[in-house]
C-alpha positions in Angstrom: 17.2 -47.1 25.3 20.2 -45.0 24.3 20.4 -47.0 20.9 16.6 -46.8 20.5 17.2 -42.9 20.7 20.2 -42.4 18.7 18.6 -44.5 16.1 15.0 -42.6 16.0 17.6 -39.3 15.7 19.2 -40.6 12.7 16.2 -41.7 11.0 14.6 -37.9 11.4 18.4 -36.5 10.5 18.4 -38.9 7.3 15.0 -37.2 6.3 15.1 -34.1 7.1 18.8 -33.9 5.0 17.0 -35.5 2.1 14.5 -32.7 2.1 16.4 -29.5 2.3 19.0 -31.2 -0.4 16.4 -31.1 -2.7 15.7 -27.2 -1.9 19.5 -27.0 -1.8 20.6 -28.7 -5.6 18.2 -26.8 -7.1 18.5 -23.6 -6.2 22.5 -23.7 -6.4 21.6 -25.3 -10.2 19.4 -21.9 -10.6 22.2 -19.6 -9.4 20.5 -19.2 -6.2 23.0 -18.2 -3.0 22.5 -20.7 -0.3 23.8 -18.9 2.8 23.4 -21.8 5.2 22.4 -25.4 5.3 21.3 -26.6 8.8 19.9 -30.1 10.2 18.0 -28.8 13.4 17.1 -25.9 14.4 19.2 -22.7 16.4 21.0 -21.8 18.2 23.9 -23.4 16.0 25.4 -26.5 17.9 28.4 -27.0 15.5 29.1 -26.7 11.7 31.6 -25.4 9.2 31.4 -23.4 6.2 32.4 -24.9 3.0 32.3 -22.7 -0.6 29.9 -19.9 0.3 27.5 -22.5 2.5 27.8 -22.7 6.2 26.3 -26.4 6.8 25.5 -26.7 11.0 23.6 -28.6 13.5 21.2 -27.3 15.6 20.7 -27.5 19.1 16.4 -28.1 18.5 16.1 -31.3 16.2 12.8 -31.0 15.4 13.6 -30.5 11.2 16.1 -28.4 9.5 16.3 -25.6 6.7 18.1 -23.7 3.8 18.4 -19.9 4.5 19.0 -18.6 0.6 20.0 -14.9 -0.2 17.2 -12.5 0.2 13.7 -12.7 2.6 10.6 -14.1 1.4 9.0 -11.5 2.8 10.7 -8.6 1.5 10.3 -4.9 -0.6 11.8 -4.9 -4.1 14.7 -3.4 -2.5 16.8 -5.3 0.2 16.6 -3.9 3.4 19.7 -2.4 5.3 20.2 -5.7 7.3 19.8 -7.8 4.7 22.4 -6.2 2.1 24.8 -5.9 5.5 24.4 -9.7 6.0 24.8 -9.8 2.2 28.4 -8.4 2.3 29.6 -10.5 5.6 28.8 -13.2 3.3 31.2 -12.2 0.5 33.8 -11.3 3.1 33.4 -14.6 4.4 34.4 -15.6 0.6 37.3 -13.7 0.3 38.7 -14.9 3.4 37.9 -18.3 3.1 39.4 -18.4 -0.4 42.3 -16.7 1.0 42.5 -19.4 3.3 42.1 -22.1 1.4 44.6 -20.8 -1.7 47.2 -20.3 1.1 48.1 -17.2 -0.3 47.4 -15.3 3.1 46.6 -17.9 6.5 47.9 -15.5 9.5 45.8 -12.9 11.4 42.1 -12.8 11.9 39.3 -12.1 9.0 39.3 -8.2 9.2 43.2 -8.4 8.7 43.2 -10.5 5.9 40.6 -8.7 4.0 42.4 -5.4 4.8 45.8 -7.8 3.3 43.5 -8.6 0.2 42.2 -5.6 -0.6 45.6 -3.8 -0.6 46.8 -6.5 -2.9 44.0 -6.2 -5.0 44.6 -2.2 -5.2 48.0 -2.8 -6.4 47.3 -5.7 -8.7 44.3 -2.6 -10.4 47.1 0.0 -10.5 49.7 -2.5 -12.1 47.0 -3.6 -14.8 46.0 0.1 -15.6 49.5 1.0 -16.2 50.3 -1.7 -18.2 47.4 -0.9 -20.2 48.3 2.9 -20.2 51.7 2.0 -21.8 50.2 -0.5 -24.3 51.6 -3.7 -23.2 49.3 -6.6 -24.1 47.2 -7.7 -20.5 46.6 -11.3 -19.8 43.5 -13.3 -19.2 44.7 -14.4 -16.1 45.4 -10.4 -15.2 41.9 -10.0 -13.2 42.9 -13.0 -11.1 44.0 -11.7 -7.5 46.7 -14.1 -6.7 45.8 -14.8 -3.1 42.5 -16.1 -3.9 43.3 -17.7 -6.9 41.0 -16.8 -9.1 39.3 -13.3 -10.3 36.8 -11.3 -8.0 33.3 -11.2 -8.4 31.5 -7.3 -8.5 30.2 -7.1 -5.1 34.0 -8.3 -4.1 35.7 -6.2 -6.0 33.3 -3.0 -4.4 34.2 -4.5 -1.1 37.7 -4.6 -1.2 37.8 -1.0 -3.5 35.8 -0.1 0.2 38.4 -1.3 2.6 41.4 -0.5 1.0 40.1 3.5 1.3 38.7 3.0 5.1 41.2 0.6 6.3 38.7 -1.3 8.2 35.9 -4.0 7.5 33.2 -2.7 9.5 33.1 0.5 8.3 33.6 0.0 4.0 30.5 -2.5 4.5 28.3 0.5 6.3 29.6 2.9 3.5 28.4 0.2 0.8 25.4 -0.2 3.1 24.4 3.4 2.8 25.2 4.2 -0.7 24.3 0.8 -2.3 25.6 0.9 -5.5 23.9 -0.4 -8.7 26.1 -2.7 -9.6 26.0 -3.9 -5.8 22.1 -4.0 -6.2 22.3 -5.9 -9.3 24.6 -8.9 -8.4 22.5 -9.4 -4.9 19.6 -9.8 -7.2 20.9 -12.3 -9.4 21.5 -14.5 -6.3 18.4 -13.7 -3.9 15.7 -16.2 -4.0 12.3 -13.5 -3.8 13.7 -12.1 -7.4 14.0 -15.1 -9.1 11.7 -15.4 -12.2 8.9 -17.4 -10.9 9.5 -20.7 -12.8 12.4 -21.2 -10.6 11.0 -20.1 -7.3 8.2 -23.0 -8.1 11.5 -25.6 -8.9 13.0 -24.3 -5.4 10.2 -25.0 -3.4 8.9 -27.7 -5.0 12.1 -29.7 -4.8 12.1 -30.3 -0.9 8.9 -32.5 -1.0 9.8 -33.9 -4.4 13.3 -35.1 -3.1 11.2 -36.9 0.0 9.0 -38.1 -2.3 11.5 -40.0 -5.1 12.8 -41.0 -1.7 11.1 -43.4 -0.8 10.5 -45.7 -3.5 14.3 -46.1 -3.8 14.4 -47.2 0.1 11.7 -49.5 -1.1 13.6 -51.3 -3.9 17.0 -51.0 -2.0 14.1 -53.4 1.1 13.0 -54.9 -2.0 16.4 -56.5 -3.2 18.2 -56.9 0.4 15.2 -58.8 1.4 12.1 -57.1 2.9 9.8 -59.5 5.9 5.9 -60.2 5.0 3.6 -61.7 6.9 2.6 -65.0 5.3 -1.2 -66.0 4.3 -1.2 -68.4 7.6 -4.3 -68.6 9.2 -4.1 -67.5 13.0 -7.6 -67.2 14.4 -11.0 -68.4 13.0 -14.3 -66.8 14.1 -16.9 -69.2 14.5 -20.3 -68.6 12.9 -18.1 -66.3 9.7 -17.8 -67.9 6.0 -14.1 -69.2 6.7 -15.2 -71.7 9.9 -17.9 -72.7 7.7 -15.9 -73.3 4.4 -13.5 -75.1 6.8 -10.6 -73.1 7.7 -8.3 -73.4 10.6 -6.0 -72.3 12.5 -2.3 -72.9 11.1 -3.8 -73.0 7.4 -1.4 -71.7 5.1 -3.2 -70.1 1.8 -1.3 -70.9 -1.2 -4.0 -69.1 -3.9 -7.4 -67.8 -4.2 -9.3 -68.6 -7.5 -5.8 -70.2 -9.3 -4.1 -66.9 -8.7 -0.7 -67.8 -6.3 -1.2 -65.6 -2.8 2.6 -64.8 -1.9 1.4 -62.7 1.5 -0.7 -61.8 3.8 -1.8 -58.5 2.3 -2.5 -60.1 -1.5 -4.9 -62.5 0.9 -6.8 -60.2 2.7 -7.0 -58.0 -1.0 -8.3 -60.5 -2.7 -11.0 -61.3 -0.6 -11.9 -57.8 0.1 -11.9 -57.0 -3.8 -14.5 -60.5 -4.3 -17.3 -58.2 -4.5 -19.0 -61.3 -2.8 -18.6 -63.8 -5.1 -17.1 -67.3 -4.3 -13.2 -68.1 -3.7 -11.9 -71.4 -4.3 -9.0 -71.4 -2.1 -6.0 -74.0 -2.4 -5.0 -74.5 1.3 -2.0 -76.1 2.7 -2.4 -78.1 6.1 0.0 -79.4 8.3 -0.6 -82.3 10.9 1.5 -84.0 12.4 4.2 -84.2 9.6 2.3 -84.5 7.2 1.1 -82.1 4.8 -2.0 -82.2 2.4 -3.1 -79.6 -0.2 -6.9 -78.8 0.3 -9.6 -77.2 -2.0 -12.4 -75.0 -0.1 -14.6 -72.7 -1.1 -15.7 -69.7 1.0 -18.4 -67.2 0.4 -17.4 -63.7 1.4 -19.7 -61.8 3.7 -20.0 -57.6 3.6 -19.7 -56.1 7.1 -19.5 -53.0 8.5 -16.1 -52.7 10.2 -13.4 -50.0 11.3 -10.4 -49.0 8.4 -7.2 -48.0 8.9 -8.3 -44.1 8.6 -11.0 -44.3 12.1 -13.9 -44.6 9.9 -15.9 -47.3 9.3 -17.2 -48.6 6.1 -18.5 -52.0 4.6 -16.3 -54.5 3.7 -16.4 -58.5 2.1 -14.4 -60.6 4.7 -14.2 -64.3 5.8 -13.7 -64.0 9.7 -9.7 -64.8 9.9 -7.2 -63.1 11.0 -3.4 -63.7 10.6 -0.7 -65.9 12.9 1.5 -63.4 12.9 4.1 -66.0 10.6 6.5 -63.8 8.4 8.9 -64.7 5.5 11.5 -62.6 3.9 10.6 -61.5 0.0 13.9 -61.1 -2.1 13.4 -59.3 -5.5 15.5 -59.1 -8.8 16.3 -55.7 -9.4 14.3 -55.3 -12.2 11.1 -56.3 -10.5 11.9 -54.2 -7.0 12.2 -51.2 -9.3 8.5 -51.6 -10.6 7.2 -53.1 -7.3 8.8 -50.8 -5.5 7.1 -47.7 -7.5 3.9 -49.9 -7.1 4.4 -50.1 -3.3 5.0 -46.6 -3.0 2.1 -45.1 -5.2 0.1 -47.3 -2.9 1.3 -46.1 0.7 1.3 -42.7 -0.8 -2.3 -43.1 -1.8 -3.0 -44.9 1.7 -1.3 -41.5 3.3 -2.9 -38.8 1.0 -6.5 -40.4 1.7 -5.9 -40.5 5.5 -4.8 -36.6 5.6 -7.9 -36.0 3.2 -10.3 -38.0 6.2 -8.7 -35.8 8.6 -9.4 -32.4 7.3 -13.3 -33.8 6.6 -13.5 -35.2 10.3 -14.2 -38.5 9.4 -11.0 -39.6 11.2 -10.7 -38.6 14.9 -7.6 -36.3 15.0 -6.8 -37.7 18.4 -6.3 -41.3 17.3 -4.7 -40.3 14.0 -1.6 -37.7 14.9 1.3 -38.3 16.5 4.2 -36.3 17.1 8.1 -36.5 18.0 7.5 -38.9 20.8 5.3 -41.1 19.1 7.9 -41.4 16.1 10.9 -42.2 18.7 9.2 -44.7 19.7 8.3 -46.1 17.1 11.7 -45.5 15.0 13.4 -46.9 18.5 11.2 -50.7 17.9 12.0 -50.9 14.2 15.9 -50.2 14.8 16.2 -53.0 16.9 14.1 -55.2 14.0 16.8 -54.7 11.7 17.7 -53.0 8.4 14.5 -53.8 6.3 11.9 -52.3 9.2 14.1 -49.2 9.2 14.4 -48.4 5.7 10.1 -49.3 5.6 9.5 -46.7 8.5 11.9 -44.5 7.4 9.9 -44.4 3.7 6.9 -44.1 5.1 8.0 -40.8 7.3 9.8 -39.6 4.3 6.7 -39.5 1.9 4.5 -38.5 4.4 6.7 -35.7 4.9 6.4 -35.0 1.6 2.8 -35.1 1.4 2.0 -33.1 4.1 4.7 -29.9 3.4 2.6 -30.1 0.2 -0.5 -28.9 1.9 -1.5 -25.0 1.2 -0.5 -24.0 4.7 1.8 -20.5 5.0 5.1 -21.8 6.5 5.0 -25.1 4.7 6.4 -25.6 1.2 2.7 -25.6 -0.3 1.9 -22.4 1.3 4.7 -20.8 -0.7 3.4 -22.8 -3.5 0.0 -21.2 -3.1 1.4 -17.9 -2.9 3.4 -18.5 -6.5 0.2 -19.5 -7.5 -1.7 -16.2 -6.6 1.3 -14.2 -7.6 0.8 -16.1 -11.3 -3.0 -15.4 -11.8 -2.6 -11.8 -10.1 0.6 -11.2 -12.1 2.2 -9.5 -9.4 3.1 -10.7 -6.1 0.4 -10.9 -3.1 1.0 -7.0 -0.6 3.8 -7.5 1.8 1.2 -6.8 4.3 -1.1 -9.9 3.2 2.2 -12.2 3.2 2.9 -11.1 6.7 -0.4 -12.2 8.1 -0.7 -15.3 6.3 3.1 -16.5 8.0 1.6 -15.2 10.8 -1.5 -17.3 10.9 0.5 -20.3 9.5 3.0 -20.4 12.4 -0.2 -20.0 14.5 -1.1 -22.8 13.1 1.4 -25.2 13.3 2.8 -24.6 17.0 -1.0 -25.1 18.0 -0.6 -28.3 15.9 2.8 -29.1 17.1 1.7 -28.4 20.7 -1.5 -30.6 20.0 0.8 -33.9 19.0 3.2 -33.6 21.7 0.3 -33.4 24.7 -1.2 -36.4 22.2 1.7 -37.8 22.5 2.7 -37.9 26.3 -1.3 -38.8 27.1 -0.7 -41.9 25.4 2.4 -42.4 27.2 0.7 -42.0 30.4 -2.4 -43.6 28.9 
């Protein structure tokens, strides 16, 4: 059980890093401040802050985020709280520089930065004089020494602040109130909402896309390690249906269908379902006793109305056989699980995107076709103890649904900021902060009523 749940956590933690790494890379490749990096939700559990990212854990491991500089729902200018937050960031830098250059270690943060900023006074009035008298200033001049390397504006306005107030708190209220331009300026150039809009696309965009070219690559990895089928062996026969009467059996093992080879279980039932009625000659291998013979039959498809995968039902060419439940292990070259594996994947994805499309439309009974964390545990829990190849296969298939499905136009979900970029494109201005506001609104509405629905789902099955 314990295994079954550690493993079902590590498959969702695997994920859900995989998705906000993709918002992560690209917005630090488009010069976009990533404040914090966390798998699960607050409050924080455990972390540490590397560069100018705090990376943590949280306590509610239902998914994860990356908070970037600025709010999506903001005014053209940063509010109070945000440009406050703004400069605890970039004393965090300082400090953690100064740490880290070994320069200054001892005391707590508001000492060192008051220990910085006096050294940084001195090292301004040292280059001004120098200058005054005409010496020739180096390149390495604007460096302060205990970080190691030169300041950036907003730290350079910081440090100007504390070294006249002599305490923290109080130069990042003073900066607070007057905001300076060049203060103003080099938030900007950092915070997410006033990035041109090309990039804000790439940002959002990336999460799902990471998830997405996720999952064909667990695919080929299956794909070359060795992934388990389930083998074309006959396991039941219906009596009065095409294959009984062509004279299949249990324990037949289908080796091809019209001259074409049949490797698995799926490529059988595809073939016969893609016969548009017409005849299959099918070369059958038979075992009795111990001894083998290759057989020849013919079997004439026959459409019936039956239940798919999605709820629905719809007609469909079949023989009346169903499999033994036999499974072999499929081993690939890596040059054919890299174009299997993209074949594999465009197919699930297909399969997934058509389901979600049945949902919306009612064709497919919500209650039958959701599940939620619980459901997912379980399920992740079964396919750990299976081994490494029904892992990586559930794991893909979570990945790209997740994918899929933080595609769709809902607020709160990456395509509802997608839809909103898209407004903001055709409009040529962004949508009223007022409009934004209610349409988070109405998408958190939406998916705690959702989330909420899963979970009773869920447990009713349990008890079910």
């Amino acid at each position: 059980m314990i295994i079954s749940i550690v493993g079902a956590v590590a498959i969702f933690a695997i994920i859900v890093i995989v998705h906000e790494a993709g918002h992560f890379t690209v917005a630090k490749r488009m010069g976009v401040r990533v404040l914090r990096f966390s798998v699960g939700y607050p409050p924080r559990v455990w972390g540490f802050r590397r560069g100018r990212t705090d990376y943590a854990i949280g306590a509610t491991p239902l998914g994860g985020y990356v908070r970037m500089l600025g709010d999506e729902i903001a005014s053209d200018e940063p509010a109070a709280e945000t440009l406050r937050g703004y400069l605890e960031e970039v004393k965090l830098d300082l400090v953690g520089a100064a740490r880290s250059h070994r320069s200054i270690a001892e005391g707590d943060d508001d000492r060192v930065l008051v220990q910085l900023a006096d050294e940084a006074e001195q090292a301004e009035v040292a280059a001004a004089q120098r200058a005054a008298s005409g010496a020739i200033v180096s390149a390495s001049a604007g460096e302060l020494m205990a970080i190691g390397r030169p300041p950036t504006t907003t730290e350079r306005l910081l440090l100007r602040a504390v070294a006249r107030y002599r305490d923290p708190k109080l130069a990042i209220e003073h900066l607070v109130e007057d905001h300076p331009g060049a203060l103003l300026e080099e938030f900007k150039q950092q915070a997410f909402p006033s990035q041109p809009l090309r990039r804000r696309f790439a940002i959002v965009l990336a999460g799902p896309a990471a998830n997405i070219l996720f999952a064909p690559l667990l695919m080929m990895i299956t794909l070359m390690v060795g992934m388990p089928i389930a083998l074309a062996v006959i396991g039941t026969v219906d009596r009065g249906l095409p294959g009984y009467t062509a004279g299949l059996r249990s324990g037949d093992h289908v080796l091809a269908i019209n001259d074409n080879p049949v490797d698995s279980w799926d490529d059988f039932s595809r073939m016969v379902k893609a016969s548009n009625g017409q005849p299959l000659r099918l070369r059958v291998e038979r075992t009795t006793g111990n001894r083998a013979q290759i057989l020849n039959l013919v079997v004439q498809p026959k459409l019936v109305v039956i239940p798919t995968i999605y709820g629905d039902k719809e007609p469909t060419w079949i023989i009346g056989v169903g499999q033994s439940g036999a499974e072999g292990i499929e081993r690939l070259p890596p040059w054919r699980a890299i174009t299997q594996g993209l074949v594999e994947t465009a197919r699930m994805g297909a399969t997934l995107t058509t389901g979600i499309a049945k949902i919306v439309e009612g064709a497919t009974p919500v209650r039958e076709a959701l599940g939620g964390p619980i459901m997912i545990a379980r399920i992740a829990g079964r396919e750990v103890h299976r081994g490494f190849a029904n892992v990586a296969l559930f794991m893909m298939m979570i990945s790209l649904e997740l994918g899929i499905i933080n595609l769709l136009p809902i607020p709160m979900l990456d395509g509802g900021h997608v839809l909103f970029f898209a407004i903001e494109a055709v409009k040529g201005s962004p949508l009223k902060l007022r409009h934004r506001e209610i349409a988070m609104q109405v998408g958190l509405f939406i998916l705690a009523v959702l989330m909420a629905f899963v979970i009773f789902n869920d447990l009713s099955h349990l008890v079910g």
